[in-house]
N, C-alpha and C positions, 0 to 999 in steps of 0.2 A: 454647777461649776465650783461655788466654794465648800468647803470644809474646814469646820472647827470642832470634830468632835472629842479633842483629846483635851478642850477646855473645858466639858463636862463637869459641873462638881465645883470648879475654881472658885475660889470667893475674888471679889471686887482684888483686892491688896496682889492677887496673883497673877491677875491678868494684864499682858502684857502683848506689844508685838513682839515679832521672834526676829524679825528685819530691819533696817536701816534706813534710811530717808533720801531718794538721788532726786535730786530736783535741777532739773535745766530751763533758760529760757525757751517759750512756746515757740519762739521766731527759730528756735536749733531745730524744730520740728515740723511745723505747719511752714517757714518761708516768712510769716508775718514779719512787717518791720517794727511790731508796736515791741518797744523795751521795757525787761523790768523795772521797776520804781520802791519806792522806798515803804511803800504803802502794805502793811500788813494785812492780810485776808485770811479768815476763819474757812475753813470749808466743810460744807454741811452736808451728811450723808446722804447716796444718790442711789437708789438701785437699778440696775437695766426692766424695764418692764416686762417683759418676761420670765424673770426670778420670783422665785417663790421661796423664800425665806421662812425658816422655824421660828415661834417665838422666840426661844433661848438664843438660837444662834443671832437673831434680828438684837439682843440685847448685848449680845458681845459687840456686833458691829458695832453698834453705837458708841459702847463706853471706848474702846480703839479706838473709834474715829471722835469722841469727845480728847483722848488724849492726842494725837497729833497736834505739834506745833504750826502755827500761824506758817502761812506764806507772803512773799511776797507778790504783785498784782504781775499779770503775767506772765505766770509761772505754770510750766508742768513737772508733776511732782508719781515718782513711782514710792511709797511707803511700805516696804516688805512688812508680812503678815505672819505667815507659817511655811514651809513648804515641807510636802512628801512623800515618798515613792509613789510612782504611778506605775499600770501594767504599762504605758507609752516611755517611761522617761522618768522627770521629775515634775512631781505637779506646786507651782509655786505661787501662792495667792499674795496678794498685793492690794493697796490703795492708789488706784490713778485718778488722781488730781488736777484737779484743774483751776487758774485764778486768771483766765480771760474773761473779758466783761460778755463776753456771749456763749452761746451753746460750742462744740467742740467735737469734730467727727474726726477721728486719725484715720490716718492710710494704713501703710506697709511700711513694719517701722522695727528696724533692727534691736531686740532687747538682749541684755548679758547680764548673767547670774554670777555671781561674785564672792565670794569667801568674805570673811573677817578681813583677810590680809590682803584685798582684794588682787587675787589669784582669779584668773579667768575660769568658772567652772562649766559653763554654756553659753552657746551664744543662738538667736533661732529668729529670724524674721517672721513677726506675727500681722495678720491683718488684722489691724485695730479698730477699724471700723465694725466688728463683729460688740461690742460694746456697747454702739449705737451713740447716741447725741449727747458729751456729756456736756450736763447743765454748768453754765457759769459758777465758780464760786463752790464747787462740790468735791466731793470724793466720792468714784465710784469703784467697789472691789470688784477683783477678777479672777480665775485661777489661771495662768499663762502655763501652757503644757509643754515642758522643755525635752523632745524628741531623744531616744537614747543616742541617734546619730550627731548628736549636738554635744555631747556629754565629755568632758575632759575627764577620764578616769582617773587621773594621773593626781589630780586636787581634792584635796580633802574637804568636806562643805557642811560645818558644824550649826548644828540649830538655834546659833544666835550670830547676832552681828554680820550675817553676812548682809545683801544686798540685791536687787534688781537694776537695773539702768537704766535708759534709753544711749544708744549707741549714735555718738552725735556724732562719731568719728568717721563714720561709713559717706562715701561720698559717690558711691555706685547709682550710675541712673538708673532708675527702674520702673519697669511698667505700673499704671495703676490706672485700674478700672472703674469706671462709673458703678456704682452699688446696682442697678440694673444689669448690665453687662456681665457682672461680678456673678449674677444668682441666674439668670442666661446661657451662658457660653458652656459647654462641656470643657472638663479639665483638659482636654488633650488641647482642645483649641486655644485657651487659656496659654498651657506650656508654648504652641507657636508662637505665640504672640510674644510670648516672655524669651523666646529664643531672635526673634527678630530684634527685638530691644536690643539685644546685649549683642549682637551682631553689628545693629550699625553706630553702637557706641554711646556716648554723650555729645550733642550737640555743643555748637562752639559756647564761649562762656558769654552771659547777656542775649543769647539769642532766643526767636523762639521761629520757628521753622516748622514745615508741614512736609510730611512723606508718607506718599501715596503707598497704600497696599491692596485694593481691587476697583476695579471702576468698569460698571457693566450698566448696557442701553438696556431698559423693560420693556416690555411687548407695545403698552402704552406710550413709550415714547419718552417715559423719564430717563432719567441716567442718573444712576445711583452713585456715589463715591467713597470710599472708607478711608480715612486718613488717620495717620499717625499725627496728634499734636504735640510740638516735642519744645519744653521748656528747660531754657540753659541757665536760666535764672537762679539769683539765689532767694528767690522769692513767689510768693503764689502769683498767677498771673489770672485775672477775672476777663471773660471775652464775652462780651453780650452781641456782639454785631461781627459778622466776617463778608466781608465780599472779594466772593472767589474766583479766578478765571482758570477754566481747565484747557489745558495746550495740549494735541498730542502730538504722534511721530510725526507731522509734516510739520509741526510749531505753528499748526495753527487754533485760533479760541473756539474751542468746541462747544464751550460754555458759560457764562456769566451769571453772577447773581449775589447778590446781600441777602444775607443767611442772619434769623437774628433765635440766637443759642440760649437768650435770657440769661441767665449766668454762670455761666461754663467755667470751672474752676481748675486748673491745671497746676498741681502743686509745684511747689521749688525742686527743678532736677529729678522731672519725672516725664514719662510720654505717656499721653492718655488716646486709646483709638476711638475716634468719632465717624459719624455715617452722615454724608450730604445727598439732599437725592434736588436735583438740577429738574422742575419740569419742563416738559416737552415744548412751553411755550419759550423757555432759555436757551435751548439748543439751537447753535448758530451755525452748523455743520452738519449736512447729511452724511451717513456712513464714515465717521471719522476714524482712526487708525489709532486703534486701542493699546497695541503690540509696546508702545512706548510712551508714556504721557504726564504731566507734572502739572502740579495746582501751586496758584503764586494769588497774592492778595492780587487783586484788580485795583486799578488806579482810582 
């Protein structure tokens, strides 16, 4: 994914990033309430495990990421690097930074590419959990592939000074998948799920609400349920324990039970789908009336 071959040859004195530095609080992104502070942080170069790095190139990353200035402690930080033509778009490598006191998994997270004058040149929602865990206190590079249908022809986008972002501005809710689900589901079913989302909207604000989308009895007697978990918060919301009751068309409780999720994380102003499966010794209703039915916390 990255590229530095046109440093080739550069001595120490030349080398330089070709990018700008957008750093926002981690809480515009993750939901966290923890704020920045005054506290300056070094961040120390991080590769994805799966990279496989040239010597030479491995020594460019370093002296870049030895020059990057300090952060402050809870901060995410994009550090433009290079960027340039791809057969896809624009390929544009970067430093994503991190200064929370722990490891760091993003979602689906709006980025824009930006000129000198910062003139909007792209804009492209990436899943950034494709990154993986990044470690406290580090810098890990990436090359983000900006789509040609993403592309403003119209701006000019010179190879200094311009810029990457994180787009703190978007306040669109949107689906986000469990990293199982995520590497599971075929794309088409994926897109349903992403059209259902933006169908029933954002939930009210401060809430977090549950909407049912298939709930089917197994041969064995369970009853399976897939639900939409849906957070209106401006914040992550952690569920380790749910206890459900399933009502259907006659309003009666087909179901009960305390579900425990271990730590089920539902980011700020996102709906995540989950699977409950009810055993056969929970069912409180023979032949219940499927045609209509909704799940509510139980008392």
């Amino acid at each position: 994914m990255l590229s530095f071959f046109k440093r080739k040859g550069k001595s120490d004195t030349e080398l330089k990033s070709d990018g700008r530095e957008s750093t926002v609080s981690a809480g515009d992104i993750t939901g966290d309430t923890a704020s920045s502070s005054d506290e300056e942080v070094t961040t120390s170069l991080s590769l994805h495990p799966s990279l496989t790095v040239p010597k030479e190139q491995m020594y460019v990353l370093r002296f870049l990421n030895n020059e990057l200035p300090p952060l402050k402690r809870n901060q995410l930080s994009l550090s433009g690097i290079e960027w340039n033509e791809h057969s896809e778009g624009l390929a544009v490598s970067a430093f994503v930074r991190n200064t929370v006191e722990r490891e760091m998994s993003l979602g689906e997270v709006p980025l824009l590419l930006m000129n000198e004058k910062n003139e909007l040149k792209a804009r492209h929602t990436f899943q950034l959990n494709e990154l993986g865990e990044i470690p406290a206190d580090s810098s890990r590079p990436w090359t983000f592939i900006f789509p040609d249908s993403t592309i403003n022809d119209h701006v000019e986008l010179g190879k200094e000074n311009w810029s990457i972002a994180f787009d703190v501005t978007s306040h669109t809710h949107m689906l986000e998948l469990d990293p199982k689900w995520e590497k599971s589901l075929p794309e088409e079913e994926k897109e349903k799920l992403e059209k259902i989302v933006e169908q029933l909207g954002a939930p009210q604000k401060d809430e977090l609400n549950f909407t049912g989308l298939s709930a089917t009895m197994l041969e064995n007697g369970n009853l399976t349920v897939a639900l939409f978990i849906r957070n209106g918060y401006k914040r992550n919301v952690n569920i380790e324990q749910l206890p459900l009751q399933l009502i259907d068309a006659s309003g009666d409780t087909v179901a009960e039970g305390q579900f425990h999720v271990g730590q089920l994380e539902i980011r700020a102003n996102t709906t995540k789908p989950w699977t409950f499966v009810f055993p056969a010794s929970l069912i409180l209703k023979e032949n219940p009336d499927l045609t209509k039915w909704s799940v509510r916390l139980a008392q």
